[in-house]
C-alpha positions as a printed NumPy array, in Angstrom:
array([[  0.   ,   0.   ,   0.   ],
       [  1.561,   3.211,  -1.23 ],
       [  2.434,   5.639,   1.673],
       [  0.158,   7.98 ,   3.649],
       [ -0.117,  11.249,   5.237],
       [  0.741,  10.783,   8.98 ],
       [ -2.495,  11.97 ,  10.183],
       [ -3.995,   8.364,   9.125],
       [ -4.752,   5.82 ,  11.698],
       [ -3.349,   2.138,  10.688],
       [ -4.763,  -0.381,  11.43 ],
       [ -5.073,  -4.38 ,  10.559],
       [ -6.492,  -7.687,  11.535],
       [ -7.547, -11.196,   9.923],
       [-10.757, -12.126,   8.478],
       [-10.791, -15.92 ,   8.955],
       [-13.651, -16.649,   6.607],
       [-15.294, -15.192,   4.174],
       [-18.26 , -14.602,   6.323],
       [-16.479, -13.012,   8.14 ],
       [-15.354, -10.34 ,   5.329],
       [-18.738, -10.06 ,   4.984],
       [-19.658,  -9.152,   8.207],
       [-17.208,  -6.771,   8.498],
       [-18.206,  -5.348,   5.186],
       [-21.315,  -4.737,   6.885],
       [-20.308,  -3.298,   9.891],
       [-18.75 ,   0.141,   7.822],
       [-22.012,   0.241,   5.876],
       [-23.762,   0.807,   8.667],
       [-21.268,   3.954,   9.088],
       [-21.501,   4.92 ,   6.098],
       [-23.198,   8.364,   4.323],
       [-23.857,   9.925,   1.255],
       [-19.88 ,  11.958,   0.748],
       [-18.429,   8.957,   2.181],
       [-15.159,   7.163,  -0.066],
       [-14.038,   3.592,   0.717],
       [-11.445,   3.027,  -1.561],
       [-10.929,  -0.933,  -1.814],
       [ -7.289,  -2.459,  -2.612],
       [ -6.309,  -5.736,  -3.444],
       [ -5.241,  -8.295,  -5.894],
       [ -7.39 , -10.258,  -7.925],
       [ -8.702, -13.291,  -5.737],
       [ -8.38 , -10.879,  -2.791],
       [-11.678, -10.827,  -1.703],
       [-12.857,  -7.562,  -2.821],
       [-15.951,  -8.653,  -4.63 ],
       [-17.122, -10.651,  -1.172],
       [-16.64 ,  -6.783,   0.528],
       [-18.411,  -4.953,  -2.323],
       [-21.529,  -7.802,  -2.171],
       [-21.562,  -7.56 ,   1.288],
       [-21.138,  -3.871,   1.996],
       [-24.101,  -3.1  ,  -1.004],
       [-26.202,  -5.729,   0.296],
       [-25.835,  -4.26 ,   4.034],
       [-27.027,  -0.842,   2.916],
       [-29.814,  -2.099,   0.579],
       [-31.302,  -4.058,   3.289],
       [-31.106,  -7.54 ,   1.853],
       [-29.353,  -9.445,  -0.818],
       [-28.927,  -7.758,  -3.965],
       [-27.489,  -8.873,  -7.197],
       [-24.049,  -7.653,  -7.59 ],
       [-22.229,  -7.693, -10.619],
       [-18.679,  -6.895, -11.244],
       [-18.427,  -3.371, -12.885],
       [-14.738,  -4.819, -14.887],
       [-16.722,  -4.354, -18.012],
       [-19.597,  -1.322, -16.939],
       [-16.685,   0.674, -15.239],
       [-19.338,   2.05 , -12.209],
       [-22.675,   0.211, -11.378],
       [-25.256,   2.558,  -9.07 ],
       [-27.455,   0.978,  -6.613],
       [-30.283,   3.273,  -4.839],
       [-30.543,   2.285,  -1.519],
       [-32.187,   3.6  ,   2.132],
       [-29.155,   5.26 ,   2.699],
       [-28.515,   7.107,  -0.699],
       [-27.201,   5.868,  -3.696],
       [-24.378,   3.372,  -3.641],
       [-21.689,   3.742,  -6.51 ],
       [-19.585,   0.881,  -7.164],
       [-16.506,   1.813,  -9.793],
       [-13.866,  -0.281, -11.177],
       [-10.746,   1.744, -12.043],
       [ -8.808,  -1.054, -13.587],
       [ -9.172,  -1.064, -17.249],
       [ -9.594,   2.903, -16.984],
       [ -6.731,   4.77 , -19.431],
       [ -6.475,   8.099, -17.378],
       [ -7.54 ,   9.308, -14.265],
       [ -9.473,  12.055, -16.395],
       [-11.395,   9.296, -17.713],
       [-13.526,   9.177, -14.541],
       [-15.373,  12.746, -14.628],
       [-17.152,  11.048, -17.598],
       [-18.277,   8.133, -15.556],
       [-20.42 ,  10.6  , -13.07 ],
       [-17.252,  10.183, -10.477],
       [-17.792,  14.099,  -9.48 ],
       [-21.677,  13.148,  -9.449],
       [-21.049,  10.09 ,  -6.849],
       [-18.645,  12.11 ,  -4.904],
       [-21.014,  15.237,  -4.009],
       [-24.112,  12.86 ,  -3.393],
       [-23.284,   9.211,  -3.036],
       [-21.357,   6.863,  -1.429],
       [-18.584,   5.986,  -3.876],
       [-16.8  ,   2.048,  -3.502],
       [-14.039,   2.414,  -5.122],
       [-11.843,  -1.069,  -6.434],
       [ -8.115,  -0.103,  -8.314],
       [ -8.422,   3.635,  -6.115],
       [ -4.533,   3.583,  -7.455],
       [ -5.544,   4.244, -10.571],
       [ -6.777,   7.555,  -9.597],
       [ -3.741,   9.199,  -8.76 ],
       [ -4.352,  12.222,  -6.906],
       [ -8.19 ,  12.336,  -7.829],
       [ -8.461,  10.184,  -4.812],
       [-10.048,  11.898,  -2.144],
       [ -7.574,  12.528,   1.008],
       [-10.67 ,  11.913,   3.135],
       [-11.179,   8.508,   1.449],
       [-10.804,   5.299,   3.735],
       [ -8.51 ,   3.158,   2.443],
       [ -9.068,  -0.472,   2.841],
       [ -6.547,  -3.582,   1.264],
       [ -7.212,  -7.353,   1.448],
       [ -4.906,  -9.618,   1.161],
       [ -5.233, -13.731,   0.827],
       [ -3.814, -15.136,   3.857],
       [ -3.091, -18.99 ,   3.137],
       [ -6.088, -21.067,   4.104],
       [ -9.424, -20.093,   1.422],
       [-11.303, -17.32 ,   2.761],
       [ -8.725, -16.018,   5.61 ],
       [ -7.992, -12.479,   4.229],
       [ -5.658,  -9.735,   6.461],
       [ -7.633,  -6.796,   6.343],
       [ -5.252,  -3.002,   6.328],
       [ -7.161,   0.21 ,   6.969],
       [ -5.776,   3.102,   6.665],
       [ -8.671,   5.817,   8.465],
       [ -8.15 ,   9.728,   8.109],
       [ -9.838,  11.379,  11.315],
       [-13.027,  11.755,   9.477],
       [-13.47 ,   7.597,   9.797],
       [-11.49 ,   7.354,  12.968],
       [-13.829,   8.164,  15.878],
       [-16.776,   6.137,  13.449],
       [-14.374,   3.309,  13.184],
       [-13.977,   3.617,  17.019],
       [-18.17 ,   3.653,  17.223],
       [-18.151,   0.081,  14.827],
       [-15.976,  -1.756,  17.264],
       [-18.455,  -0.202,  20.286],
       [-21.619,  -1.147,  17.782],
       [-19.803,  -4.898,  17.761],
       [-20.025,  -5.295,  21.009],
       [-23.977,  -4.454,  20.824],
       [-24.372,  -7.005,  18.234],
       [-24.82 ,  -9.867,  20.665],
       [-26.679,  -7.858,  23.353],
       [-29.411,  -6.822,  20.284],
       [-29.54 , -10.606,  19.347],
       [-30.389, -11.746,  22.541],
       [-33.153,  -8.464,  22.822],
       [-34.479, -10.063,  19.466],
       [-34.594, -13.559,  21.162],
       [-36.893, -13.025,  23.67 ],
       [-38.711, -10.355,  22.673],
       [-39.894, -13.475,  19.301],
       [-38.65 , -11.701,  16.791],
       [-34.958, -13.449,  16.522],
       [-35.865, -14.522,  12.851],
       [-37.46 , -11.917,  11.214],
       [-36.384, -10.242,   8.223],
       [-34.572,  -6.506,   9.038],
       [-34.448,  -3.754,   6.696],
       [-32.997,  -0.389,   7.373],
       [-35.313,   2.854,   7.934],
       [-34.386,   6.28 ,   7.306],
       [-32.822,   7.774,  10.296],
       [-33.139,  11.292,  11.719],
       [-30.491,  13.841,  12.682],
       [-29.444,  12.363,  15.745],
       [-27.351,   9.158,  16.781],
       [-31.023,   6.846,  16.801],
       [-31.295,   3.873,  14.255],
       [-34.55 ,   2.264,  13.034],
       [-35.011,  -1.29 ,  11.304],
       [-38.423,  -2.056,  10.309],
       [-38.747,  -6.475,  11.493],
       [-41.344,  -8.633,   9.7  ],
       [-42.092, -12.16 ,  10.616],
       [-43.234, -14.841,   8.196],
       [-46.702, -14.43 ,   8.643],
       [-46.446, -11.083,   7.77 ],
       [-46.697,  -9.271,  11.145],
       [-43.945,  -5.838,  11.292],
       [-42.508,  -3.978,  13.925],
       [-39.956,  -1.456,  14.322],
       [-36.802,  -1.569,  15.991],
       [-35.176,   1.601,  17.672],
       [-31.817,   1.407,  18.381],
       [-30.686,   4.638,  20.589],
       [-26.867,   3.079,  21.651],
       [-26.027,   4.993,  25.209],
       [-24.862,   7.616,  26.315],
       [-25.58 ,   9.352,  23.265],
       [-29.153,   8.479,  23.096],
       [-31.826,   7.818,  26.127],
       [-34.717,   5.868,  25.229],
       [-36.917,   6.788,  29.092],
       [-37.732,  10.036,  27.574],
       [-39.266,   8.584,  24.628],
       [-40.738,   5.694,  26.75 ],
       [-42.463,   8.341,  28.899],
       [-43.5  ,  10.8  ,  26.798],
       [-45.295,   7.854,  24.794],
       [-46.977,   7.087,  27.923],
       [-48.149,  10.675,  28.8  ],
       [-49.765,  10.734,  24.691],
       [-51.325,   7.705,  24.869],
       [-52.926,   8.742,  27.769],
       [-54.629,  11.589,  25.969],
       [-55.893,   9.143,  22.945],
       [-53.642,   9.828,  20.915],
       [-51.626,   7.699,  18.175],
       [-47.681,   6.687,  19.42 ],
       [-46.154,   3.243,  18.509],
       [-46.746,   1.081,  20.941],
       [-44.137,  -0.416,  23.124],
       [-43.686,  -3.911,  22.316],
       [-40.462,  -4.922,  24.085],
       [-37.926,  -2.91 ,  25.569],
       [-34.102,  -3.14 ,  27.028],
       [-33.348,   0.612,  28.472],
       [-29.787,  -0.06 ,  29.887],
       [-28.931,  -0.942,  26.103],
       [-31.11 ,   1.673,  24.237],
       [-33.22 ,  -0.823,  22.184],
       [-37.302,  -0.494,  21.293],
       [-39.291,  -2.951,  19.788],
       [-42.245,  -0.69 ,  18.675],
       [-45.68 ,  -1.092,  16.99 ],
       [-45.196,  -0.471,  12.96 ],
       [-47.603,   2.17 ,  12.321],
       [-46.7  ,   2.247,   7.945],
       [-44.995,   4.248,   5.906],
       [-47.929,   7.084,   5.308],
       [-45.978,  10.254,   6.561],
       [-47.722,  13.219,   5.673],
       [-44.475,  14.697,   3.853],
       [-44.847,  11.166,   1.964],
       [-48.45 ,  11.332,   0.9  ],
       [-48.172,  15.135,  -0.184],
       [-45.063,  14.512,  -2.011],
       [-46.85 ,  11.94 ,  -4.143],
       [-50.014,  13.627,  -4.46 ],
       [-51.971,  11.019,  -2.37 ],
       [-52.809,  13.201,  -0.08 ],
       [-55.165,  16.247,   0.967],
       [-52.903,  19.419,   2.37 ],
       [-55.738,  20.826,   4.14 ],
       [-57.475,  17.803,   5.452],
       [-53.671,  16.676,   6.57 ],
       [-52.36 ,  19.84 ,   8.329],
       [-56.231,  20.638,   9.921],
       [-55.746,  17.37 ,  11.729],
       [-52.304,  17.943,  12.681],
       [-53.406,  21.342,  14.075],
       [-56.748,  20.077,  15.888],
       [-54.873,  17.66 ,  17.453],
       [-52.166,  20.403,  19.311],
       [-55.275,  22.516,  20.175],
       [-56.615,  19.278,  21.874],
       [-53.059,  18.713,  23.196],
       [-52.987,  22.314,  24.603],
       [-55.779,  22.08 ,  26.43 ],
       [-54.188,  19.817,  29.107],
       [-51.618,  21.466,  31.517],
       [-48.198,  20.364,  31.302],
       [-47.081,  16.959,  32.523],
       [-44.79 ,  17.581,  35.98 ],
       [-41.597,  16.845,  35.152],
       [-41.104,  17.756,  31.824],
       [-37.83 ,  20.042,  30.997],
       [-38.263,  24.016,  30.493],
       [-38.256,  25.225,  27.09 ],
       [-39.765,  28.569,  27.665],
       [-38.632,  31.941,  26.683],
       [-35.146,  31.873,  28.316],
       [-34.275,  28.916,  26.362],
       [-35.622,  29.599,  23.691],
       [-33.742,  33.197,  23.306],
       [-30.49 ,  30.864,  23.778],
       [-31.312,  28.73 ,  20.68 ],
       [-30.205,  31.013,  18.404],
       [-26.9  ,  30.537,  19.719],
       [-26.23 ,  28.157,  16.572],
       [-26.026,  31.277,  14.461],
       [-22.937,  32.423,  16.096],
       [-21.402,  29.192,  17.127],
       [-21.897,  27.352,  14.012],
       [-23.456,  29.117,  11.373],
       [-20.93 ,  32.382,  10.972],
       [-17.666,  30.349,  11.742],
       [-18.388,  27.894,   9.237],
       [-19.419,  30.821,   6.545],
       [-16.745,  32.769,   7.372],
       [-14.166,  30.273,   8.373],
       [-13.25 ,  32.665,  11.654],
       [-14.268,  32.351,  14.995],
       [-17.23 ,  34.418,  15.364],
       [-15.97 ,  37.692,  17.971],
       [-17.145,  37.676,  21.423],
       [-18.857,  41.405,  21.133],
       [-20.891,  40.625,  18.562],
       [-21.923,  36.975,  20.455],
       [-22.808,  39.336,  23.338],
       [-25.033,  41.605,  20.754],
       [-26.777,  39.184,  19.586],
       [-28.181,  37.039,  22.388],
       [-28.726,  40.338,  24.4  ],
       [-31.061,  41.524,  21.8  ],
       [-33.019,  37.798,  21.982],
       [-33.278,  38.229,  25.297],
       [-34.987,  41.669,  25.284],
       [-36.691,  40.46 ,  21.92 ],
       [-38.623,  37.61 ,  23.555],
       [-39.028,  38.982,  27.159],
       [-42.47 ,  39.937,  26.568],
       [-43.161,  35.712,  26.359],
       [-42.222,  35.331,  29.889],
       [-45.797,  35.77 ,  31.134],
       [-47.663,  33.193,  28.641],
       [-48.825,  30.045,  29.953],
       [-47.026,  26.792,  29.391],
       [-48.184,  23.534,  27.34 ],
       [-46.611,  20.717,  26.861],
       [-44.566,  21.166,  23.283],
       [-43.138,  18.429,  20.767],
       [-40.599,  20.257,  18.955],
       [-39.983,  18.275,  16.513],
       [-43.465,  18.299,  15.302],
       [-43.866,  18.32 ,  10.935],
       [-44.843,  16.444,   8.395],
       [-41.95 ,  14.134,   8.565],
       [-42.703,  12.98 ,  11.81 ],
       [-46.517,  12.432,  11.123],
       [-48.2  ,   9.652,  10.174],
       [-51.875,   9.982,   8.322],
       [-53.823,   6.738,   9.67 ],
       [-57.38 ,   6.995,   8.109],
       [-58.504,   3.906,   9.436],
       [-58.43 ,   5.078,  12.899],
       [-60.915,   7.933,  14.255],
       [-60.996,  11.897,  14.795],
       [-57.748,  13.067,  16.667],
       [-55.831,   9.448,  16.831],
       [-55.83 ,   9.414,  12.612],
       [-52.453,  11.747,  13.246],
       [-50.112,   9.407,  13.993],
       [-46.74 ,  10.538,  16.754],
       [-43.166,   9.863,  16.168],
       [-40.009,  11.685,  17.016],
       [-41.665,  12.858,  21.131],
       [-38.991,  11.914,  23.099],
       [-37.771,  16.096,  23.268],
       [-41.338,  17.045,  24.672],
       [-40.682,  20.06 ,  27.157],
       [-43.201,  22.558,  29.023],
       [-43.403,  25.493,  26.412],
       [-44.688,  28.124,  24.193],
       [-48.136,  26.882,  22.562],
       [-47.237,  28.511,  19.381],
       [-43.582,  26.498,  19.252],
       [-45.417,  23.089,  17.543],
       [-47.564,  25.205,  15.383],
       [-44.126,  26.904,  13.998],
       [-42.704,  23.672,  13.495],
       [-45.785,  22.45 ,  11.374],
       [-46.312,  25.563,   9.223],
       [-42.531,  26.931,   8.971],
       [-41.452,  23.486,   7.645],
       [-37.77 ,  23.812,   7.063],
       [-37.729,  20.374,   5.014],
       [-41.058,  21.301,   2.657],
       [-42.887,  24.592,   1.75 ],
       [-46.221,  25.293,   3.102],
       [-47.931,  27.95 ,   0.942],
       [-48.376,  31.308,   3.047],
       [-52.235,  30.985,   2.708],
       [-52.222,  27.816,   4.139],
       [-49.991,  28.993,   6.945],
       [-52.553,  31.676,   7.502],
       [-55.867,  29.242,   7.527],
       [-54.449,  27.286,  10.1  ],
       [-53.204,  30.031,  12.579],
       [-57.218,  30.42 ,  12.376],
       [-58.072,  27.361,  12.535],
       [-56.355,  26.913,  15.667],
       [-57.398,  30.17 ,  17.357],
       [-60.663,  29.071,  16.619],
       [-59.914,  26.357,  18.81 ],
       [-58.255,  28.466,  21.448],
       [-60.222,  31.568,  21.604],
       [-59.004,  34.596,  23.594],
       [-55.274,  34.676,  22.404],
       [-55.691,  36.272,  18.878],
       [-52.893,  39.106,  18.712],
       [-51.095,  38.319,  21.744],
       [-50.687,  34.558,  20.047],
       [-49.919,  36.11 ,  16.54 ],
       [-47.37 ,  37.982,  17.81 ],
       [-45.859,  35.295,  20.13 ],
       [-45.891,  33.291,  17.372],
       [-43.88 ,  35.444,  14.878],
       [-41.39 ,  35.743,  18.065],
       [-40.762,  32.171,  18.238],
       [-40.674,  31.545,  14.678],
       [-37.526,  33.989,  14.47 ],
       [-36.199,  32.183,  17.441],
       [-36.886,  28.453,  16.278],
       [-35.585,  29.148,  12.734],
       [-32.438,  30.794,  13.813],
       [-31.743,  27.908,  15.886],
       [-32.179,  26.059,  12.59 ],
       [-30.1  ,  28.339,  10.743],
       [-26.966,  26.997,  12.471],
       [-28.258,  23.361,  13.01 ],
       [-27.921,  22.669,   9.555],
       [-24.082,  23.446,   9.6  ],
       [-23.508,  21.831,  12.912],
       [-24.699,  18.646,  11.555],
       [-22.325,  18.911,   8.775],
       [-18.956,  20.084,  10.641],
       [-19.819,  17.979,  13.856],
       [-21.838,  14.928,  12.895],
       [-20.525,  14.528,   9.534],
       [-24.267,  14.942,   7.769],
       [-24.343,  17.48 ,   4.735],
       [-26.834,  16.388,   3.405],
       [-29.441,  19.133,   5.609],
       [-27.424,  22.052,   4.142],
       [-29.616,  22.001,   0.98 ],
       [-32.698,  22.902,   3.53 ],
       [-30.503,  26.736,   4.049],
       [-32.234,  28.63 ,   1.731],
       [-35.703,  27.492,   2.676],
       [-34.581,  28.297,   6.249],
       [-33.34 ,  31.328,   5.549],
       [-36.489,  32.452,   3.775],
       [-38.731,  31.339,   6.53 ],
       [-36.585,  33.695,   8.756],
       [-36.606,  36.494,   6.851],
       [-40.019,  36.735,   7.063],
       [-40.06 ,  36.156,  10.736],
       [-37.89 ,  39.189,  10.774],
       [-40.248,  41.297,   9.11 ],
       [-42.457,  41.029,  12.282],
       [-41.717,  45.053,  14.295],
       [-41.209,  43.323,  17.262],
       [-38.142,  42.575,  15.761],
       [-36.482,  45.01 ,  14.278],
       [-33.582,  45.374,  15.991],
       [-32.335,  41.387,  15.104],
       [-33.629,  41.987,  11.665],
       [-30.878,  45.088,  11.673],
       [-28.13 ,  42.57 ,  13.453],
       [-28.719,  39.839,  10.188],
       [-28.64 ,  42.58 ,   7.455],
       [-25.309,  43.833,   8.859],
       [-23.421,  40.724,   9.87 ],
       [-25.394,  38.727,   7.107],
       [-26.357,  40.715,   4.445],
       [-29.256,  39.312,   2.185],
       [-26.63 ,  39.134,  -0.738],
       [-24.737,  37.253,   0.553],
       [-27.079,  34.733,   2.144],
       [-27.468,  32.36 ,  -1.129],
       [-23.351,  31.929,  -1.712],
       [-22.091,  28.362,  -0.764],
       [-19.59 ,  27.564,   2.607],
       [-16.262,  27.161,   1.762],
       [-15.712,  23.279,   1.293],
       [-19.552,  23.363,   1.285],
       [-20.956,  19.835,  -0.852],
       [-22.228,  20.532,  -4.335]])
C-alpha cells in the first residue's frame, strides 16, 4: 500500500472466513453516508468482490445482485441510505477518464466504492478510507489493512463499540420473538437513533429503535409515549424494551408520513395539516405533565446561539468575535421577554410532516399518527404550530400557513394578537436555531446532506424578521449577514 499522510490511523487484523469479510463489510455500511469514499485495494482473488456484495447488500437491506463493474466501469445501486456507486478503475486509461463516468456526481451525493483507487492518482479523495485485502493462506482467511483519516477514525472507534452491541441486540431479538425476522434499514433522523423495520413470516412488522447509550436515552421517549397515549392519541406502541442498552421494539404504524403522501399527491394538504393542528389545540388544552424540561422563553432566546457558534464560523471560516456573540443574544433576550408571562403547554418540537403519520382507518384526533416525542418540554403553545407551518424540510404555501393560525385560534379563543405575535417571536427564534443546526450537523456529525434545507430556512426567517417586534435582530442579520450574501455556498460546502 503506497504511503500515507501521517495523520492516518493504521490499522489491521484477519478475516478468517469469508463470512467473516462479509460481516465486516457490513459493519462500515452501517457507518456509512452519502460523501463517504471507501477506496478498496487488493489483488485479484483478494476478496474484494465478497466486501463490495456484502457492503451493497448491508445498505440495501437484503441481498442484492451484484455484478462486477470490470466491463460497466461504475454500477449505481439506490438504496435507504442514498445511492451506492460501485466503480472499477482497472481497465480505466487516465484518471481524467472518470469525470465522464459521473465520479464528481457520486462524490457530491453518493457513497462511492471504489476497487483499483490507485488508478486515480491524486483524484483520490484525502478523506477517502482506504481499505486492502490480502489472501492469507487457508481459502477465505484475508488480512484486512485500513488506513482511516480522522473523518473515519472516531466512526471506526463507534463500529468496534456497535460490535459489542451485536450480541446484546440478538439476545433483545430472542426473547422479545422476533430473533428470525427479516430486518431492513429505515431512514434515520439527525441524531445518533437507528430504526429497522422487522417482519415475521406471517407477515406481522414492527420497528426496531436502536438509541446506543450515552448518546441516546430511550426513558424520555418511553415516557412521553406514555403521557400521549394517555390523551388518545396515536404513538407506537411499546412492544419490548431493554433501556440499559437503548433498544425499542415498537408497533409499525406504515410508511404514510404526511411529507410522503403530499409529495406523491396522495394526499389532501388541508385535510392533513387541519388534523395535525386540531390535534395540538386538543393537546394544549391539558396542563403540562410535571416533570417535563423548560423550554420557555429563556431557552428559547439561547437557541439562536447556533447562528454564532456554528453558522458564521463555518461561513466565514473565523471564529465568530465575542462582542458581537454578546449583541446578539442580548437583543433575543430583550426580543422575547415579553413571552415570559404566557402560559405553558406541553410542546413536541420536533413536530412536521416528517414525523406524522396519516392513519385513516383510525378515528378523529388518533388518525395523526406521533413519532419523534422523546424532546417534549413545558413550552410556548405557538412552538409546535411553527414547526408544522414553517417546515424547514417542505414549503407550506403562506395561505395555508394563515388558515391554520385560524383554525387553531378558533380552537383556542381569547389569544388572537397576543398569540400572533408570540408566534412570529418564536418563529424567528426556532428558525435561527435552525439556521446553524444545519451546519452543525455537517462540521460535527458529519451529515451534509441538511445544508440544501438553508435557503428554505433562511427564507422562513426572513419573514419572521419582518415582524416590528423585531427590528432590531432583523438590523443585526442585514449587517453581519447581508441578504446578498445569504445564497453563496460555505467554503468546502458539498455541491
Amino acid at each position: 500500500m503506497t504511503a500515507a499522510p501521517a495523520a492516518l490511523l493504521r490499522s489491521s487484523r484477519i478475516l478468517a472466513s469469508e463470512a467473516e469479510t462479509a460481516a465486516f463489510a457490513a459493519r462500515l455500511a452501517a457507518l456509512a453516508k452519502p460523501g463517504d469514499v471507501l477506496a478498496l485495494q487488493g489483488d485479484l482473488g483478494a476478496g474484494k468482490t465478497t466486501f463490495a456484495r456484502a457492503f451493497i447488500a448491508a445498505l440495501s437491506g437484503g441481498p442484492v445482485e451484484v455484478p462486477s463493474p470490470t466491463f460497466t466501469l461504475v454500477q449505481v445501486y439506490e438504496t435507504p441510505a442514498g445511492s451506492v456507486w460501485h466503480f472499477d478503475f482497472y481497465r480505466i486509461g487516465s484518471a481524467e477518464e472518470v469525470h465522464e463516468l459521473g465520479f464528481d456526481e457520486a462524490l457530491a451525493e453518493g457513497i462511492s466504492l471504489i476497487e483499483w483507487p490507485e488508478r486515480l492518482g491524486g483524484l483520490l479523495p484525502p478523506e477517502a478510507l482506504r481499505i486492502e485485502l490480502r489472501a492469507a493462506g487457508a481459502p477465505g482467511r484475508r488480512e484486512l489493512h485500513i488506513e482511516a483519516p480522522p473523518a473515519w477514525q472516531a466512526r471506526l472507534a463507534a463500529a468496534d463499540d456497535a460490535a459489542a452491541r451485536v450480541g446484546a441486540l440478538d439476545g433483545f431479538l430472542r426473547v422479545a420473538g422476533w430473533a428470525v425476522a427479516e430486518r431492513r434499514p429505515l431512514s434515520g433522523d439527525a441524531s445518533f437513533r437507528r430504526y429497522e423495520r422487522l417482519r415475521r413470516a406471517d407477515g406481522t412488522r414492527a420497528v426496531l429503535m436502536d438509541a446506543p447509550p450515552p448518546r441516546e436515552d430511550v426513558r424520555p421517549f418511553i415516557r412521553v409515549a406514555e403521557i400521549l397515549a394517555g390523551f388518545g392519541y396515536s404513538v407506537p406502541a411499546i412492544l419490548a424494551r431493554d433501556v440499559e442498552h437503548g433498544f425499542l421494539l415498537l408497533e409499525d404504524l406504515g410508511d404514510d408520513l404526511f411529507a410522503r403522501l403530499l409529495a406523491g399527491g396522495r394526499g389532501d394538504e388541508p385535510e392533513l395539516y387541519g388534523a395535525a393542528v386540531d390535534l395540538l389545540a386538543d393537546l394544549h388544552r391539558h396542563a403540562p405533565p410535571a416533570g417535563l424540561p423548560d423550554y420557555g422563553p429563556e431557552e428559547l432566546a439561547a437557541a439562536p446561539g447556533n447562528v454564532v457558534e456554528w453558522y458564521l464560523p463555518a461561513f466565514s471560516g473565523q471564529k465568530t468575535p465575542s462582542d458581537l456573540v454578546a449583541e446578539f443574544a442580548g437583543l433575543w433576550r430583550e426580543a422575547l421577554a415579553p413571552l415570559a408571562g404566557l402560559p405553558r403547554v406541553m410542546v413536541l418540537r420536533d413536530y412536521h410532516a416528517e414525523n406524522l403519520i396519516w392513519l385513516p382507518g383510525r378515528k378523529g384526533l388518533a388518525r395523526v399518527g406521533l413519532l419523534d416525542f422523546q424532546d417534549a418540554a413545558r413550552g410556548l403553545a405557538p412552538y409546535d404550530l411553527v414547526s408544522l407551518l414553517q417546515d424547514a424540510r417542505r414549503d407550506v404555501a403562506p395561505e395555508l400557513e394563515a388558515l391554520m393560525i385560524e383554525r387553531y385560534l378558533a380552537r383556542r379563543p381569547g389569544e388572537g394578537d397576543a398569540f400572533r405575535a408570540a408566534y412570529a417571536l418564536t418563529g424567528a427564534a426556532r428558525n435561527s436555531r435552525i439556521l446553524g443546526l444545519w451546519p452543525r450537523l455537517w462540521k460535527r456529525d458529519g451529515k451534509p446532506q441538511y445544508m440544501r434545507l438553508l435557503p428554505r430556512t433562511w427564507r422562513l426567517l426572513e419573514r419572521d424578521l419582518a415582524h416590528p417586534a423585531l427590528e432590531g435582530l432583523r438590523r443585526w442579520y442585514d449587517r453581519v449577514l447581508p441578504p446578498a450574501g445569504r445564497g453563496l455556498p460555505f467554503p468546502g460546502q458539498p455541491a
